[in-house]
N, C-alpha and C positions, 0 to 999 in steps of 0.2 A: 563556142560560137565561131562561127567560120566568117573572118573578116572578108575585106574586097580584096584583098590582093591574094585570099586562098590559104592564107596560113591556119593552120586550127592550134591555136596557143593551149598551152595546158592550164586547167585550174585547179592547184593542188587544196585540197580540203584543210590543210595543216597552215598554219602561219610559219612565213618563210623572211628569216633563218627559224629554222625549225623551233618552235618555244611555243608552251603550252600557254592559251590565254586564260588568264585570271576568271574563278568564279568563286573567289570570296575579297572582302573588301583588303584585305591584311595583303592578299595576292594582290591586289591593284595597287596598294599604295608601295609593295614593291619592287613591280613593275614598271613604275612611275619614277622612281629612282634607276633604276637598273638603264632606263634609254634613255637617260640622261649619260651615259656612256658609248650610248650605238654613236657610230659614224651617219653624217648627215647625207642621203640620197634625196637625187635626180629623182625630176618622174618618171625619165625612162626607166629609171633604174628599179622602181617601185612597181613599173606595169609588167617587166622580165621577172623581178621575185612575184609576183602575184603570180603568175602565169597569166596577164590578159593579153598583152602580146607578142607574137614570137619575135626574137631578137634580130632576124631580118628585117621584118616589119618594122621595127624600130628604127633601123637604119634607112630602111628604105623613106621612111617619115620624114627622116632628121635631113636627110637629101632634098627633098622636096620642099619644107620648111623650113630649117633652121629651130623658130619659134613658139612650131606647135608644140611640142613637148617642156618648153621652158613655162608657160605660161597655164592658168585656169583656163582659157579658153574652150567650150563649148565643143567646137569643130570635131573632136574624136568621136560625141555622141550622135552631132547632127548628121556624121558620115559612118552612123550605126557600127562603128569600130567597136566602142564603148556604147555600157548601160549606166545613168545616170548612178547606181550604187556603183556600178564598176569604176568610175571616174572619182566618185567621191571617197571609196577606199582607198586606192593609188594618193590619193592630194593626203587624207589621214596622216599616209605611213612616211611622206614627204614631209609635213609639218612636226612627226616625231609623236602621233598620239598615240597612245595606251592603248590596243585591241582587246576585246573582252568578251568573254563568253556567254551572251545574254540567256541562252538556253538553259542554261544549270547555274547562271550566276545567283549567287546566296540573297536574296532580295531582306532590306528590314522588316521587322515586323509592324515598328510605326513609321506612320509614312505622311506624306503631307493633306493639306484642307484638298477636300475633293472636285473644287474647283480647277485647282493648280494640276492635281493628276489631270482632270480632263481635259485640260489644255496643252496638256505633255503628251497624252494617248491621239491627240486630232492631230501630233507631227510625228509621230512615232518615234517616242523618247521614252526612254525607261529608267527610273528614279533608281540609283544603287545603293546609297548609302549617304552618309556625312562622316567625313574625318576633318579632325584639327579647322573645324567651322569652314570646313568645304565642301558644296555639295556635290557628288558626283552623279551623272546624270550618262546615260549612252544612246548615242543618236549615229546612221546610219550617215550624216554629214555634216560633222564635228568640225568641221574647218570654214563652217558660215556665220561669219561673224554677226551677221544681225539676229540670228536666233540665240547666239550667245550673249550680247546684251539683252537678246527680249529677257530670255532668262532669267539673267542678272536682275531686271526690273521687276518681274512676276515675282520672285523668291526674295529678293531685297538678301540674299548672300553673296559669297563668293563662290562660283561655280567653275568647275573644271568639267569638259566632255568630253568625251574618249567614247571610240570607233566599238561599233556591233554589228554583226549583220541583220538586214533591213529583216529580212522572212524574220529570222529568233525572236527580233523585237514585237514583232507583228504577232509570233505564234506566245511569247511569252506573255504580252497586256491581255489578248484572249483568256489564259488560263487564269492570268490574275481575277478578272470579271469574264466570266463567260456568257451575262445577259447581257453586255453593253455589244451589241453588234458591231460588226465592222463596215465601213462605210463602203457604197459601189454608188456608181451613177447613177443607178437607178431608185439604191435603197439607203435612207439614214435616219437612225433613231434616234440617235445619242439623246436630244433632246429636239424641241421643236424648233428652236431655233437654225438648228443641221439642217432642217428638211427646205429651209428655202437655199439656203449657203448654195446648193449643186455646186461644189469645185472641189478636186481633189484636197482633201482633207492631210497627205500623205506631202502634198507641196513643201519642201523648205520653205521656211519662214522669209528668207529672204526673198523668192519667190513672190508671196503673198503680201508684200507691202507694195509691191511695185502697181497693186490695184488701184483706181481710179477711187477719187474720193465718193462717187454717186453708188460704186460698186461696192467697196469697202463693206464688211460684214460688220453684225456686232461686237465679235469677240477682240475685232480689230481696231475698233474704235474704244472699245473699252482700257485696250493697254496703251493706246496713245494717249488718252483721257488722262491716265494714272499715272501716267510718266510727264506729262504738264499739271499734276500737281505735286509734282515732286517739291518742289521748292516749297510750296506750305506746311507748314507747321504740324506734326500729329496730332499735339496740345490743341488744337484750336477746338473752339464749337463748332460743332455741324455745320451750325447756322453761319456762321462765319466763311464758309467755304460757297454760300450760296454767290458768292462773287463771279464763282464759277459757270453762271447756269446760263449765262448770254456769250461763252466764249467759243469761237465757231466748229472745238470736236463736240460738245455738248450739245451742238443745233443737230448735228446729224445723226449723232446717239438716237437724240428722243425721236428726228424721222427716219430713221433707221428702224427704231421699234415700231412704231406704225407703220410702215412700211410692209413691215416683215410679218407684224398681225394682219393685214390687210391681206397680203399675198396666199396665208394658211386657213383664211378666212375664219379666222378667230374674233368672235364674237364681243369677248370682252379682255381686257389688258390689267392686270394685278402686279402693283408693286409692292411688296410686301417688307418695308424696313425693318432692319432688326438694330439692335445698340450696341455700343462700341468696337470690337472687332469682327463681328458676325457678319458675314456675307449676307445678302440682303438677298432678295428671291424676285424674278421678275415670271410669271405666269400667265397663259394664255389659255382662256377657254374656248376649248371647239368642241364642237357636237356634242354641247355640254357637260364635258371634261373639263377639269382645267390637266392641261401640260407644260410643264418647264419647260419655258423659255431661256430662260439663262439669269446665271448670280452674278450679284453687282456688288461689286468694292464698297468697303465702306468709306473711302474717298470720294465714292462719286455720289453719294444717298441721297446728300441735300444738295447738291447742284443740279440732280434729277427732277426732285421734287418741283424744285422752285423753276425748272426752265417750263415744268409742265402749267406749273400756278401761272408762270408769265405769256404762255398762248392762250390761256383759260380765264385771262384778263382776272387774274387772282391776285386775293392781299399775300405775296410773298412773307412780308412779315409777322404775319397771324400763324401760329402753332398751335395753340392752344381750342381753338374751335372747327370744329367740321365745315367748311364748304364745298361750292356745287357751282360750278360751269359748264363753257363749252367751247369746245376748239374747232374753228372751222380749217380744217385741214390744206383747204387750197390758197387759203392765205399765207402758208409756210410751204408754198414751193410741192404742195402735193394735189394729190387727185382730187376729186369731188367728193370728200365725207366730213363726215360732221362726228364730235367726239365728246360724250357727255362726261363730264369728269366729275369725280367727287373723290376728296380729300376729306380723309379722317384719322385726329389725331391718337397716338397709341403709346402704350408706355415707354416715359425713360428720354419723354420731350421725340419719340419717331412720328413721323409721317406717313399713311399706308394710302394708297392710288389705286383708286379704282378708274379704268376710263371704258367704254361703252361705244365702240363703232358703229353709228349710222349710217353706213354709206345708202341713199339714194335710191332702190331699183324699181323695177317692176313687179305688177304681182303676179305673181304666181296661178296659171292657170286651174280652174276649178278642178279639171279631170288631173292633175298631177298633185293633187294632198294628198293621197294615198286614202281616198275613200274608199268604203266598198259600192261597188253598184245601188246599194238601197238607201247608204247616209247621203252617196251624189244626189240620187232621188230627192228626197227629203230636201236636203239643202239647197236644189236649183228650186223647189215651191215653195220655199219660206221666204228667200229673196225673189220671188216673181210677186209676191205680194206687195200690194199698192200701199198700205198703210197696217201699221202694228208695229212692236217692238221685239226685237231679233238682240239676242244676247252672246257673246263668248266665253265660256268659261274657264278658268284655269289658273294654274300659278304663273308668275313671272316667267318668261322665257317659253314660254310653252306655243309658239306661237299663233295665236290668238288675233293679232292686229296683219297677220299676214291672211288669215282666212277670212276677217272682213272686206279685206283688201279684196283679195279672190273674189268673194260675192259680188260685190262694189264694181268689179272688171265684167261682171255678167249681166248686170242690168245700167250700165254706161252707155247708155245708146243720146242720138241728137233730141229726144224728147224729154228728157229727165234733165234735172238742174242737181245738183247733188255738192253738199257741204260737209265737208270732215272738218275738226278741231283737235288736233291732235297733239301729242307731249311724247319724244319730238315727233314731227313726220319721218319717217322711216322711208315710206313708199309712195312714189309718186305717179301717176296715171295723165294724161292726155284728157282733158275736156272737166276731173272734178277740180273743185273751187278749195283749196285746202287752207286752213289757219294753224301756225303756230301756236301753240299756250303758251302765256310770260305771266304767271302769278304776281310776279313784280311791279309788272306795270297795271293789275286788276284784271287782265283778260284770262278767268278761267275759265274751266266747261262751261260751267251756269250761264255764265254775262256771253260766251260766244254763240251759247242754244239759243240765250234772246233774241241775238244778232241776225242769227240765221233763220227764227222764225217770220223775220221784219224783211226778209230777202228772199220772197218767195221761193222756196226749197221744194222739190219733189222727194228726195230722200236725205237725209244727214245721218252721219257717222259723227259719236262722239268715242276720243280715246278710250274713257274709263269713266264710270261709275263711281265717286269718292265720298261722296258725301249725298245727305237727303236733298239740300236745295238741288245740286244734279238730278237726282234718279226722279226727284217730281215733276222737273219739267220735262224729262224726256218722255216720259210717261205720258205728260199734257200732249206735249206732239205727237205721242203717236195714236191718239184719239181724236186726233183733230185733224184727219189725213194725212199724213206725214209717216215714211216708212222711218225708221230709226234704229239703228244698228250699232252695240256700245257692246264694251268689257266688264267683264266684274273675273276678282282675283278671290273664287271659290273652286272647290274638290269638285263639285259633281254641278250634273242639273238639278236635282230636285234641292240641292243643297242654295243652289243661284236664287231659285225663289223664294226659300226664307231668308235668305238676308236683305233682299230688298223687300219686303214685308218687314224686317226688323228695323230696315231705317224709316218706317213708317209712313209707307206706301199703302193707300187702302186698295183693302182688298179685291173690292169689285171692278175697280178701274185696270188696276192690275192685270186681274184675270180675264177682261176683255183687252187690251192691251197686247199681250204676252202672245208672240207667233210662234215662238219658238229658239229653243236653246240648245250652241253646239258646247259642251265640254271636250275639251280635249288635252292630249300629251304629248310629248315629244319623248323619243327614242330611238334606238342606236339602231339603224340597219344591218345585216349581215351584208359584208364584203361578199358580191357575185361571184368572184372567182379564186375564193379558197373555202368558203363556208362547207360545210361534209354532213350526208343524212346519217342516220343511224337510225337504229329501230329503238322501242321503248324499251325498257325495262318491266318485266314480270310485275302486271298488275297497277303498270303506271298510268295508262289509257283510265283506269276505274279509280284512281285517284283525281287525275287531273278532269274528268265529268265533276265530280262533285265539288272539286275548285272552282268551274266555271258557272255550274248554279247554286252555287253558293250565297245565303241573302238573297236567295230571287224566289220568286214562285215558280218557276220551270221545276220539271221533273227530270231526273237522271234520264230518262227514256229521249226526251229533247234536247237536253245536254250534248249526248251521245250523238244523236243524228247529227246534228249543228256542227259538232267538230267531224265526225267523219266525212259531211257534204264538205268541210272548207279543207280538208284534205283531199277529196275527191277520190275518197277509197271506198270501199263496200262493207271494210272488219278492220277490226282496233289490231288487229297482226300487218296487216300493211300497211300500216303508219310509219310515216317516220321524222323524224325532227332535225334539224339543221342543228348546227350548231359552228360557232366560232372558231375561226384556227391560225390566219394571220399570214401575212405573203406580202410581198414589195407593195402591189397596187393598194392596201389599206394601212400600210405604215408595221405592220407584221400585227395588228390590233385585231382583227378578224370583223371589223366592222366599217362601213366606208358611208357618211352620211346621217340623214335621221328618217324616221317618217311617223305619221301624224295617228295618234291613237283617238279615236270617237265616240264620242255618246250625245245622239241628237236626239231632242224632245222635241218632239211635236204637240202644238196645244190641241186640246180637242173637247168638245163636251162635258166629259167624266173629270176629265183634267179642273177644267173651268172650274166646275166646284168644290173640288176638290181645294184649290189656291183660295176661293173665295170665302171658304171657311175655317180661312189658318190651319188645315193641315200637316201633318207633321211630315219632314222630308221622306221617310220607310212607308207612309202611304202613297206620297207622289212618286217616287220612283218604283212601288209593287205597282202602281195602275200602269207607268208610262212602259214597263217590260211589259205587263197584258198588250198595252198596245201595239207590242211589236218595238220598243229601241231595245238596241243593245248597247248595253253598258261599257261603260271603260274595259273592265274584263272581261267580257265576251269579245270586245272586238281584240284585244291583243292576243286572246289565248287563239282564238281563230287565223291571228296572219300568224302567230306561232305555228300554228297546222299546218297554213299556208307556205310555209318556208321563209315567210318575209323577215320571221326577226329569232332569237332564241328564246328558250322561256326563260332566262336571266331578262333580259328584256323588259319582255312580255310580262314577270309580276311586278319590274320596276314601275310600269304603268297603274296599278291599283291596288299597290300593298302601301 
């Protein structure tokens, strides 16, 4: 490196006085002995043996300041002389540490809880060994004391560190895992928790404490956490540590996690306890994944629990039975969401956390579910209609209350009065009239459809369909003028109408009622800008037809056109399929987002009769394909053609 006053100092490769550095542990711990006989060097003295810089330069320095070469002082890097490892090797060989070979150092074969590694890999430390109950550890700036105590705290040993260079360390944790990436600014997997951190990972610890307590990450507040219950007991009960859950690193833990789920837009928050020394697991589900978030001490388990029970105006003292709250999050100093929590107990006297983020928003415009042109069709005429029952179907999470919402935003105009009842409200709109459900205090679906039939409504949304007193008055209203727009938690459409015929819905009412029903899915999108076509495989176009009329009355002959029009080719050799591959902008996942899979029924004549004479679901779903819907699998295997998703995807949707 050519300083500013023009010297080019040498950097000899060799450790000087010439000595080979340690790569087994037997060589370190006599190495460790051995300079406990070296003569004690200056820094200048250490930057002339390093070769960083030349020995005018040094003089010329010591001229100018006195103090700069006496002290840690910063100045050498901020005036680009030195590189932060340049500075912190020189300080090393000045405080007498042990240099070591991390490249070919003989690593053990067992090695610590993979917690403690990852927290040693995020500052680039490399675990060597244990001699005579010391752990030895090599870091790249072995003379900072507060990573030495964190250390000390993380391990609960006695640690000694000694000097490595930074790249060895870097290129040797690679080899050790060569799936855990390496962090960049742009890119970090480690766990989901990394992906909001953005700061160099590579920072000295001591660095990294100097953060602001709003700034503070998790992994940071978890060793302070654990270092303020030092003083408690191992012995104690869990329960007994819940003393802990109001003390103020605990306040910012638990909005630290929220925080940091909210920021990943992570849908739901899992704390998953485990008993006695077991690291405990905290996971986040996104695009309905769940991904590691990060493992909790078992020091902090039940002060977590109980600080979440005490927003969630919960019986702290209750272990033993399942409860269900909810945390409004801007009451503790945060945004605008709402957090439905449910606590369920698990073996061995644990506690496991579910929590459930509502934030708030808008809905979602019609033309952005990722319909095709003929289910938007469909779906803008079923809600243009003045009266009848419009249904959603699907599993949990499938979003369902987001595409009533969507309808709900298209026929929102100053003429319509419109009443949703919803468990919780999720989505909120400008001009409709929304209620909360409180089973607690008796307001559910049923008693709020009463409410709202007494309140002159042009249209109502209820949440969900649960029981027959629900599904018969919604039915009553939607006979009686009244458009009505509700969920049921079934596989299909044709599946939707025998279960509300089974909660003993007659039939006739029903089948004039009944406008129409979306079923639908959620799944994982292909990341736009890594995903890669490929052509099929020999004979896989004549496989994947009869997958897709499969159970239907279509012929292979319409199969065939179907997919080659939604690939917009003319022959099954021009096809080609996307497929997954991973890159910074999707987290190197190959996929970035979700989009919505469809099968909209439309009532119609043939149909009518069909429901009104109890029907079995394989005849309403053969007439509703004559009529033209496509099914769950047809529309997935179709944006499979399309490019939009993989066919991993694409049969997650209807297998």
């Amino acid at each position: 490196m050519l300083t500013n006053s023009g010297f080019l100092p040498t950097r000899p490769d060799s450790l000087s006085p010439e000595k080979a550095r340690p790569t087994t542990l037997t060589q370190l711990l006599r190495a460790t002995q051995d300079l406990k006989l070296e003569p004690i060097i200056t820094l200048a003295m250490a930057l002339e043996q390093l070769g960083l810089l030349h020995p005018r330069e040094i003089e010329m320095l010591t001229d100018e300041d006195p103090q700069l070469l006496r002290s840690r002082s910063p100045e050498l890097v901020e005036r680009l002389l030195l590189t932060p490892e340049d500075l912190h090797h020189a300080l090393a060989r000045t405080a007498g540490i042990v240099e070591v070979d991390a490249a070919n150092f003989m690593l053990p074969e067992r090695a610590f809880d993979g917690q403690l590694l990852r927290k040693m890999r995020n500052h680039d430390l490399l675990f060597l060994g244990e001699a005579d109950e010391t752990l030895f550890i090599a870091s790249w700036h072995p003379t900072d004391e507060d990573m030495y105590h964190h250390l000390c705290t993380l391990t609960g040993r006695s640690v000694r560190v000694v000097w490595a260079d930074r790249d060895a360390i870097v290129a040797r944790l690679e080899r050790m895992d060569p799936l855990a990436p390496k962090w960049t600014p742009e890119h970090d997997m480690l766990t989901a928790h990394q992906a909001v951190k953005r700061k160099a990972l590579t920072t000295p610890l001591a660095a990294t404490n100097a953060v602001t307590v709003h700034d503070q990450d998790m992994e940071h507040l978890m060793d302070e956490a654990v270092q303020g219950l030092s003083s408690v007991q191992p012995r104690k009960a869990p329960q007994e540590l819940d003393e802990s859950s109001d003390s103020p690193i605990m306040v910012r833990m638990v909005k630290r996690l929220i925080m940091d789920a909210q920021a990943l837009h992570a849908s739901d928050i899992h704390i998953e306890t485990n008993p006695g020394e077991e690291f405990s697991r905290i996971r986040l589900r996104r695009d309905g994944d769940l991904e590691l978030y990060q493992k909790l001490s078992p020091r902090l388990r039940a002060a977590m629990v109980s600080r979440i029970k005490i927003m969630a105006r919960l019986d702290i003292s209750e272990h033993r039975r399942p409860q269900d709250g909810k945390i409004n999050f801007s009451e503790f100093g945060g945004d605008s969401l709402e957090l439905r929590v449910s606590i369920m107990p698990t073996h061995d006297g644990m506690e496991d956390v579910v929590m459930r983020l509502l934030a708030s928003s808008k809905p979602v415009p019609l033309a952005k579910l990722g319909l095709q042109p003929r289910d938007a069709e469909a779906v803008a005429r079923t809600s243009a209609r003045s009266f009848g029952l419009i249904l959603a179907a699907g599993p949990t999470g499938s979003g369902k209350t987001t595409t009533l919402h969507s309808m709900l935003a298209e026929i929102n105009t100053e003429e319509r009065k419109i009443w949703t009842a919803e468990d919780p409200i999720e989505i909120t709109q400008p001009g409709l009239r929304q209620v909360q459900v409180n089973p607690k205090i008796g307001l559910t679906f049923a008693n709020a459809m009463r409410g709202f039939l007494r309140a002159d409504p042009d249209v109502i949304m209820i949440g969900e369909i649960r029981d027959q007193e629900t599904a018969k008055i919604v039915i009553e209203a939607s006979l009686t003028g009244h458009l009505v727009l509700s969920t049921l938690h079934t596989n299909s459409a044709s599946e939707s109408v025998v279960r509300l015929l089974d909660l003993g819905m007659d039939a006739l009412n029903f089948a004039d009622s009944l406008v129409g029903i979306v079923a639908q899915r959620l799944v994982r999108s292909l990341c736009p800008h890594c995903s890669q076509k490929g052509p099929l495989l020999p004979g896989q176009f004549t496989e994947l037809v009869k997958e897709y009329v499969q159970a239907s009355p279509l012929s292979e002959e319409e199969g065939a056109r179907r997919l080659l029009a939604a690939a917009g080719v003319q022959t099954p050799e021009e096809v080609t399929l996307k497929t997954a591959q991973g890159c910074d902008h999707c987290g190197g996942k190959g996929y970035k987002g979700r989009m919505g899979i469809y099968e909209i029924l439309e009532n119609s004549p043939t149909l009518r009769l069909l429901i009104q004479r109890n029907a079995r679901p394989a005849e309403i779903y053969e007439e509703a394909i004559k009529s033209g819907m496509r099914s769950l699998r047809h529309d997935a295997l179709e944006k499979c053609f399309q490019g939009l998703i993989d066919l991993h995807q694409a049969r997650l949707a209807y297998l």
